[in-house]
C-alpha positions, -999 to +999 in steps of 0.1 A: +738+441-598+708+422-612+688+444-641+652+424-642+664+389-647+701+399-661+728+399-633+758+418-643+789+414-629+822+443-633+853+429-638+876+415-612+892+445-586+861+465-603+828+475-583+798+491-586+793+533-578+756+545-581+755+580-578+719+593-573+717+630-586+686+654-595+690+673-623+668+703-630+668+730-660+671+765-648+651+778-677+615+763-673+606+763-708+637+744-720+636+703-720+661+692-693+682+665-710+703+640-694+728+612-711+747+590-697+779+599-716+774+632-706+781+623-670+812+617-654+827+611-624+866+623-611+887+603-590+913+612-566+939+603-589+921+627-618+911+597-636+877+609-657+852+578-658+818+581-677+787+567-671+782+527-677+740+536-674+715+547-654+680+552-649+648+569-626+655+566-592+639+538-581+632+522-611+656+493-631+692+506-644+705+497-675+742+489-678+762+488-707+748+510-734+740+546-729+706+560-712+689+594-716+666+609-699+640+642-707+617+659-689+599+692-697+595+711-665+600+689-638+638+681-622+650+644-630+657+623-603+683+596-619+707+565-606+738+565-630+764+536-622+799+544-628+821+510-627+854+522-606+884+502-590+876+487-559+907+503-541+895+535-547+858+534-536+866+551-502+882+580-518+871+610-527+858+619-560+840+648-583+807+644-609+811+660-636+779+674-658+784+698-690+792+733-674+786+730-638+813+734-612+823+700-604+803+686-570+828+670-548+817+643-528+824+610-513+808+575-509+778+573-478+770+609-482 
């Protein structure tokens, strides 16, 4: 994954997962908040992984220290990497965000 000039590189057997998400506050005059390591993803084998980064969809991602987002009234539209096994990257898994049901889902849809 190159980050503007920086290329970074997971370990070997590791890979890449870039979950893009929109987030939204259900009460309008609260700040939404979003943090990296507030995010997780589940695997298949209920193995919790948190967020390496993120960042605005469509805009550069930053891996390896922890990113937040705000936004006072309108939804945040994010790209957070999670750095998984590369065995399991065709299985299923769950995201995980403070008190919301967990959002099962599965890579290419």
């Amino acid at each position: 994954m190159t980050v503007g000039t920086r290329q970074y590189t997971p370990k070997s057997g590791y890979t890449f997962l870039i979950v893009d998400a929109t987030f939204q506050n259900l009460n309008p005059d609260e700040t939404t908040r979003v943090s990296s390591s507030e995010v997780a993803v589940i695997t298949a084998a209920d193995e919790t992984i948190t967020a390496a980064g993120g960042g605005m969809q469509g805009k550069d991602i930053n891996v390896g220290y922890e990113f937040v987002a705000m936004s006072v009234k309108d939804p945040l539209s994010l790209s957070l990497v999670f750095i998984v096994e590369k065995d399991t990257i065709d299985h299923a898994f769950k995201l995980h965000f403070q008190e919301v049901p967990l959002i099962p889902f599965s890579v290419g849809e």
